[in-house]
C-alpha positions as CSV (number, residue, x, y, z in Angstrom):
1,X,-170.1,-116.4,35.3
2,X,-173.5,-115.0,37.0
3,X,-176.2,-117.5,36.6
4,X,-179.2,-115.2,36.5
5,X,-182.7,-115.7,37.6
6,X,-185.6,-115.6,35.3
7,X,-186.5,-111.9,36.7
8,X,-183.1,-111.2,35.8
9,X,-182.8,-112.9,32.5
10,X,-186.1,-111.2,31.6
11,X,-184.6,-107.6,32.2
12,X,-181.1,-108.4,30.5
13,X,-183.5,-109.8,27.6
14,X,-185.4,-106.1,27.3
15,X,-188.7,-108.0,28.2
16,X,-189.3,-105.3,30.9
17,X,-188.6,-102.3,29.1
18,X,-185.3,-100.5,28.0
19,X,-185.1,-98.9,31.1
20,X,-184.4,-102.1,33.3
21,X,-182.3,-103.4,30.4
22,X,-179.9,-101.0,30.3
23,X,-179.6,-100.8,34.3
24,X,-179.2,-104.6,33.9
25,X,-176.6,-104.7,31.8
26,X,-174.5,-101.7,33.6
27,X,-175.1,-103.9,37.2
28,X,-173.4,-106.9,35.2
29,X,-170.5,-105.0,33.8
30,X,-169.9,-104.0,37.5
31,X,-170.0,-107.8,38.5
32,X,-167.6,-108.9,36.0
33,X,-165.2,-105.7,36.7
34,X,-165.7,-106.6,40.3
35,X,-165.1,-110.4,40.4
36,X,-168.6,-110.8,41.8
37,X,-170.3,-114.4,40.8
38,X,-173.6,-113.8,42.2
39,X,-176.5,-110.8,42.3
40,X,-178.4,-110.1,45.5
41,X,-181.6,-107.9,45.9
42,X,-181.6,-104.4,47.6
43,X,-184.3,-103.1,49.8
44,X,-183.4,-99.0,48.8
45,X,-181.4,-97.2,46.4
46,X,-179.7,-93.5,47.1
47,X,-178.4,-91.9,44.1
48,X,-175.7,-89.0,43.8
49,X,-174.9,-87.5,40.5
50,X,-177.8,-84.4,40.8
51,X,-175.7,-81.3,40.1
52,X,-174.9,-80.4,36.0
53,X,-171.1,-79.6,37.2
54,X,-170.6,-83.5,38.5
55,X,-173.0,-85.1,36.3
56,X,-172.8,-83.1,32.8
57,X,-174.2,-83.5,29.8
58,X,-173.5,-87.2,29.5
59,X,-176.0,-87.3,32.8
60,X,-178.6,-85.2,31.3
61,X,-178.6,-87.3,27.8
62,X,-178.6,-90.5,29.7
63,X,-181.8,-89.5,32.2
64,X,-183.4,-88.4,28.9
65,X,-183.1,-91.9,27.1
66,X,-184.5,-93.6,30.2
67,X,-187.4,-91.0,30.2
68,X,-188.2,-91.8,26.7
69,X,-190.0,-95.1,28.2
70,X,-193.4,-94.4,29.6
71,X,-193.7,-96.4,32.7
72,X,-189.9,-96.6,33.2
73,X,-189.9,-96.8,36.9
74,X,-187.3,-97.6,39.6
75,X,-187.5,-100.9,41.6
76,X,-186.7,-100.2,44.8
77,X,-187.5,-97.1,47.5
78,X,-184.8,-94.4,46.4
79,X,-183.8,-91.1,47.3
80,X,-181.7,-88.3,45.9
81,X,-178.6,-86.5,47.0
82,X,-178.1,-83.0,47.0
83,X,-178.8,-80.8,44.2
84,X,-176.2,-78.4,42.7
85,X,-178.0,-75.3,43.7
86,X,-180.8,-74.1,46.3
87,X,-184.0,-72.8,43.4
88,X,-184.7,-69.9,45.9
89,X,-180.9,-68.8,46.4
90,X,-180.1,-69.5,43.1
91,X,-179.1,-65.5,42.8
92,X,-177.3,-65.4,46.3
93,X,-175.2,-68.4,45.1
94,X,-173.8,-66.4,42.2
95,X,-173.0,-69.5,39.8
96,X,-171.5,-68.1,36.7
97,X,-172.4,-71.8,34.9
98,X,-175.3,-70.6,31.7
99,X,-178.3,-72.2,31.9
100,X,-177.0,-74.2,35.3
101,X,-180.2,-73.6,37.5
102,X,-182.6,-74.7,34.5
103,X,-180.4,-77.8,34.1
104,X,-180.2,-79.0,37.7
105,X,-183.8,-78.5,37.4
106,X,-184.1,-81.0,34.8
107,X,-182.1,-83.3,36.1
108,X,-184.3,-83.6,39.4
109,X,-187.6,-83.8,37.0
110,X,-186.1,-86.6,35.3
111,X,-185.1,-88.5,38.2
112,X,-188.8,-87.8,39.5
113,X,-190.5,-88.7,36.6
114,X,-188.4,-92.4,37.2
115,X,-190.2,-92.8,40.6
116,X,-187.1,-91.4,42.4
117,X,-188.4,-89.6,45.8
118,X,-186.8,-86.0,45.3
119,X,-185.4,-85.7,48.9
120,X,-182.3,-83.8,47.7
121,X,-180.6,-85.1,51.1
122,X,-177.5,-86.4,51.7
123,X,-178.8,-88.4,55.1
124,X,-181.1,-91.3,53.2
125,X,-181.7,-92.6,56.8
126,X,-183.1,-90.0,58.5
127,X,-186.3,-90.4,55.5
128,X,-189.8,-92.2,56.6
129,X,-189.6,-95.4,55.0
130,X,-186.2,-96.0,54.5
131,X,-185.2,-99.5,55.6
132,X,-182.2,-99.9,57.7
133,X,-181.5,-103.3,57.5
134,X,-180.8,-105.8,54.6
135,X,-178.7,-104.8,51.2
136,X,-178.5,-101.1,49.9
137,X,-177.4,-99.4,47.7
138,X,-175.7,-95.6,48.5
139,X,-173.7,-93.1,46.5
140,X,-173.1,-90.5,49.5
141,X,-169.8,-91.2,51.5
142,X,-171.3,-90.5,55.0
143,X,-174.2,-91.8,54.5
144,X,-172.5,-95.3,53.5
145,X,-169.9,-95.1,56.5
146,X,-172.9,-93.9,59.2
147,X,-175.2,-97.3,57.7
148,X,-172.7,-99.7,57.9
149,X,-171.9,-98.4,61.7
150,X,-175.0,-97.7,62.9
151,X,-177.8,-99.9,61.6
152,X,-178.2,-103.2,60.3
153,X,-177.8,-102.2,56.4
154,X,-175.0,-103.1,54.2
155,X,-173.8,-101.2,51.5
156,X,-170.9,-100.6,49.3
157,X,-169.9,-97.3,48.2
158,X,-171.8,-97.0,44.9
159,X,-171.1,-94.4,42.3
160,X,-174.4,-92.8,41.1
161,X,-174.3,-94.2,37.8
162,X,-174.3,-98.0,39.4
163,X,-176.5,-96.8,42.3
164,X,-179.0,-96.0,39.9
165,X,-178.7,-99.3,37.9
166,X,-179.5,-101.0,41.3
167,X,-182.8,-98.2,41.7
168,X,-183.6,-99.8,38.3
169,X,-183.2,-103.4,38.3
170,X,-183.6,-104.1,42.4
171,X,-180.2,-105.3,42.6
172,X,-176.6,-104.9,43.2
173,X,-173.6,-107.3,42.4
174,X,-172.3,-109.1,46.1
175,X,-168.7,-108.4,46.4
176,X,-166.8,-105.7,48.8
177,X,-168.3,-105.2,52.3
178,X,-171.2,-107.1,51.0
179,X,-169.0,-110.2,51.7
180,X,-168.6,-112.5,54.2
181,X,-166.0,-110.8,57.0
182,X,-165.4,-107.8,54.9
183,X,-166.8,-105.5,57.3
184,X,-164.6,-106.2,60.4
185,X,-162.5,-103.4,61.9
186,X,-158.7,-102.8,60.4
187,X,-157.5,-99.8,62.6
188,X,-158.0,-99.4,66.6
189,X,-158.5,-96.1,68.1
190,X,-158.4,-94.9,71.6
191,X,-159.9,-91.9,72.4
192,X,-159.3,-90.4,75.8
193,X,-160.7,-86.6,75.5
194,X,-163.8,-86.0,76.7
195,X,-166.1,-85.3,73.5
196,X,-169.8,-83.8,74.2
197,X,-170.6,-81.3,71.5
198,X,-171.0,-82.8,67.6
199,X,-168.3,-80.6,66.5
200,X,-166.1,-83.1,69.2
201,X,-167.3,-85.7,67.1
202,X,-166.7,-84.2,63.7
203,X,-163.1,-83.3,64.7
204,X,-162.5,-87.2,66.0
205,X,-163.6,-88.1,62.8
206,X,-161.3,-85.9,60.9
207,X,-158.7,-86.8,62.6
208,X,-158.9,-90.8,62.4
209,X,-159.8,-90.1,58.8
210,X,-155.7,-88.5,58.1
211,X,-154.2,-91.0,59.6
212,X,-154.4,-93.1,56.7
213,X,-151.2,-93.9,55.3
214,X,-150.7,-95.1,51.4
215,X,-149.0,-98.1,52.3
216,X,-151.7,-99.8,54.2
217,X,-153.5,-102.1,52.5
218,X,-157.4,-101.2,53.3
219,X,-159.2,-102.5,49.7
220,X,-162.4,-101.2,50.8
221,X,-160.9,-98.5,53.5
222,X,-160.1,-97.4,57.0
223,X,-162.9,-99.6,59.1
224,X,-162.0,-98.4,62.7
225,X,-163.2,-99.8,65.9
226,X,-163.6,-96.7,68.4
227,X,-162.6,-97.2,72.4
228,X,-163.2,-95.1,74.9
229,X,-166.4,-93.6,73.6
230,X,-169.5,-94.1,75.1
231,X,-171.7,-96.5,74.6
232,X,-174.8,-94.5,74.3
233,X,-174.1,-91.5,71.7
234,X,-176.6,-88.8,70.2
235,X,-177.9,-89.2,66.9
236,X,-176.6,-86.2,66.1
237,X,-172.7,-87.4,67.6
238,X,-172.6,-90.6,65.6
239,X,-173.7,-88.1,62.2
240,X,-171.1,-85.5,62.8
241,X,-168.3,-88.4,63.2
242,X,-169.3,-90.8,60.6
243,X,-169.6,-87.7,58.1
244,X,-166.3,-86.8,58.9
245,X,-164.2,-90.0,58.6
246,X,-165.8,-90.6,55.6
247,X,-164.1,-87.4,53.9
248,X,-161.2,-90.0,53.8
249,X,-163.2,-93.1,53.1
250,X,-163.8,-94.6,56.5
């Protein structure tokens, strides 16, 4: 049982709007489905779900109830994955969906119109004002695997329905690599090529990324500690390797 705080009580109760209660009550289903006894606050939010072909209908009719609350606004700093389709190469792309480029449109209006900062990126931390340290809460896979790694944030790997609960409320449930000792290392890897150009990197990644076997017992995935490497890598190496490990769910 989650003893809430009166900010919390307030949104579960609908005093804030129906916005914040429904993102309330979706970040306490999470808790109880996850075991979690306690919520802690999140400094920035990154949500996927932006294309009509992942999200669907169900995403379009949901971001339209929220919308139908003036003022409904997100908590916390977020940001927005990539959408479906690129609006100026929408004929080049040659989607065959009807109505698909008027729909992701929507979708990224709606998200807007929350507070969400369009950024239609994948990389959350390479955006002005995105805090790198403290609790987060990510829906992109390489973005998660290069925060954990690289900065001092923490975040689990959120879907973008409870990523957006967290935009809406300010918080996320504390269980998985939010937990004490969760994020230590559970494979070793030596690496004894020399790697210089990112597409080294992406390759390493790919490859340590395979290796996973079904039978090993990883709850919240390969977490490999990397020897051999130096100490001092590009920007753009630690990007190209943490995007590719996490195609497996380093």
């Amino acid at each position: 049982m989650i003893e809430l705080n009166e900010e919390q009580r307030a949104m579960l109760a609908g005093e804030m709007g129906q916005a914040k209660q429904m993102g309330m009550r979706l970040v306490l289903d999470l808790a109880a489905a996850a075991g979690a006894t306690e919520l802690v606050p999140i400094t920035h939010a990154h949500l996927s779900g932006v294309s009509p072909l992942t999200g669907g209908l169900g995403l379009r009719l949901f971001l339209a109830r929220l919308g139908e609350e003036a003022g409904a606004r997100v908590a916390v700093p977020t940001t927005l994955n990539s959408a479906g389709c690129d609006n100026d190469q929408f004929a080049a792309m040659r989607i065959v969906a009807p109505d698909f480029l008027e729909h992701n449109q929507e979708i990224v209006a709606r998200y807007a119109a929350l507070g969400v900062e369009p950024t239609q990126s994948c990389i959350p931390y390479e955006w002005e004002g995105v805090e790198t340290n403290g609790v987060a809460a990510w829906a992109e896979s390489n973005a998660i695997c290069f925060g954990n790694s690289y900065t001092d944030l923490l975040t689990n790997r959120e879907s973008g329905l409870s990523a957006l609960a967290a935009a809406l409320t300010g918080y996320t449930p504390k269980y998985g690599l939010l937990t004490a000792g969760a994020l230590k290392p559970n494979l070793e890897v030596h690496v004894t090529a020399t790697l210089e150009d990112p597409t080294d990197f992406s390759i390493l990644g790919d490859w340590i990324g395979s290796q996973r076997q079904p039978t090993w017992k990883t709850p919240w995935g390969p977490m490999p500690i990397i020897r051999g490497l130096s100490a001092d890598l590009s920007h753009e190496q630690k990007k190209a390797l943490a995007a590719a490990a996490a195609n497996y769910g380093c």
